[in-house]
N, C-alpha and C positions, 0 to 999 in steps of 0.2 A: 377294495376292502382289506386285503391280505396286505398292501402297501401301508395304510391307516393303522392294522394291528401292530403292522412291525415297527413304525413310528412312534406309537404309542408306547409300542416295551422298551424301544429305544430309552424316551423321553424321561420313562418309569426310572430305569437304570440310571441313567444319568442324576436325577432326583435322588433318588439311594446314596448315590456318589458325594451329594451334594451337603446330603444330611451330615457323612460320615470326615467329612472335607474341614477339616482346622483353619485352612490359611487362611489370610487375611485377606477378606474383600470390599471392595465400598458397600455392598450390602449383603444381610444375613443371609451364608450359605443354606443355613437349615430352612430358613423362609420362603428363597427359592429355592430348594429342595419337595419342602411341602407342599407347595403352590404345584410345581411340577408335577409330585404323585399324583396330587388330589386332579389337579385338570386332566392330565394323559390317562390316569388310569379309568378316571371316566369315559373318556373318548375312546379309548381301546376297548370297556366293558361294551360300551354301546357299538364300536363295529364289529366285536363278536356276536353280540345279538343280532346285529341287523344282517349278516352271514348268514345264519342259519333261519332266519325269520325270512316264509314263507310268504305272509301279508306283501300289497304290492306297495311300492314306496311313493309310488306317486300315480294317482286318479285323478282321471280327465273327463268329465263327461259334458251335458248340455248346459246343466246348472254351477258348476264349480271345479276346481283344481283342490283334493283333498293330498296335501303335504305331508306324508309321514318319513322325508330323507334321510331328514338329520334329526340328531337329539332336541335341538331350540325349532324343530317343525310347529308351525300352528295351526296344520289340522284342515279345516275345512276355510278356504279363499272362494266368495263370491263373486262370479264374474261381474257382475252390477256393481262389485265395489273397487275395483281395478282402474285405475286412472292413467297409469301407464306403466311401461313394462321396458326395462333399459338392462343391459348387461356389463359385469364392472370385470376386472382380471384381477387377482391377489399372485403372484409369483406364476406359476404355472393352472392355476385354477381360475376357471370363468366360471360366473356366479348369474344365475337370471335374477334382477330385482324388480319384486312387484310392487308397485305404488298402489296403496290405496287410500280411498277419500278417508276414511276412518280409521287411523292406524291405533288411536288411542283403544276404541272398542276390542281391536285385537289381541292388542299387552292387557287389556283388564281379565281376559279369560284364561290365563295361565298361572302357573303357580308363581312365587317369588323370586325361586331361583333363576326358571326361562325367563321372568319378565327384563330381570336386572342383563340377562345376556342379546335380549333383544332389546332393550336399550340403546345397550354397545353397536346393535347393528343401524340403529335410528341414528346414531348420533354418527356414524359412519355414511352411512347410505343415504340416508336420510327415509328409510323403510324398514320396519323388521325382518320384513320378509326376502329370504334370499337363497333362491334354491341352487344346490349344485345336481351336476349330474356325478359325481364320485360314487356315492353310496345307490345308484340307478341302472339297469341292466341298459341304459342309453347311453350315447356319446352327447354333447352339449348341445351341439347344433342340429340333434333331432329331440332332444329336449326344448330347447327355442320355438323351435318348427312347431311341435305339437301344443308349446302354451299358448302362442301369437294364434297359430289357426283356430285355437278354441275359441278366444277370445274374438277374433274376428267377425267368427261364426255367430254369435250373438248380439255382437253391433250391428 
C-alpha cells in the first residue's frame, strides 16, 4: 500500500508538471496532466483509506468470495455463479480472474463510474472481476489457494 501511495504522489506530481508544462507535444500537456491528477490522486486517496481501514478486504466463506480489494471491487461473488477461475500477469502484478456466467448482472449493480472501469476489465479479460493480492495482508499464491479451495469446496 505504502508502494501504491508513493506512486500515486509520484503520478500526482508529475500531472502538476504537466499542467504547468508549455512545450509542444503531439497531445495536450494539460489533458494529460488532468487525467493524471484525476486518476492517481484517486488511487492514492483510496490506498490511504484502505491503509487504515480495518474491514477485511477480502471474505471467504461457504456461500461466496465478498471483494472489497480494490476501488472497482464488486462486493459479494457467488460461488454458483463462477465458471472459472484463470490468472493473468500485468508487468510485475498477478491478478486472479473470475469468470462468471453472468457478468452482465454484475456491471448492472454498480454505479457508472465502476461500471465504465469494469468494462475496461471485460474487454481486457474478458471478466470484471480481477482480484490482486496488493491491497491483501496475502501473498498471491495463498490468495489463489484460498479462492480455488473455496470454490472447490462447493463443487
Amino acid at each position: 500500500m505504502l508502494f501504491a501511495i508513493g506512486g500515486s504522489t509520484l503520478f500526482v506530481v508529475l500531472g502538476f508538471f504537466m499542467l504547468n508544462n508549455s512545450s509542444e507535444m503531439k497531445y495536450d500537456p494539460k489533458v494529460i496532466g488532468i487525467a493524471g491528477i484525476l486518476f492517481f490522486g484517486a488511487t492514492g486517496i483510496f490506498a490511504v483509506k484502505k491503509l487504515f481501514d480495518k474491514k477485511p478486504g477480502l471474505i471467504i466463506d461457504q456461500n461466496c468470495i465478498t471483494d472489497q480489494s480494490s476501488g472497482v471491487s464488486l462486493g459479494l461473488i457467488r460461488w454458483s455463479d463462477i465458471t472459472e477461475i484463470k490468472v493473468e500477469q500485468i508487468m510485475s502484478t498477478r491478478l486472479l480472474l473470475i469468470h462468471v456466467c453472468d457478468a452482465g448482472q454484475y456491471l448492472n449493480n454498480v454505479n457508472r463510474t465502476k461500471r465504465r472501469m469494469l468494462q475496461a476489465n471485460m474487454k481486457m479479460y474478458g471478466t470484471p472481476i480481477a482480484i490482486s493480492s496488493v491491497a491483501l495482508k496475502c501473498n498471491f499464491t495463498e490468495l489463489e489457494t484460498w479462492i480455488r479451495s473455496g470454490l472447490n469446496s462447493v463443487r
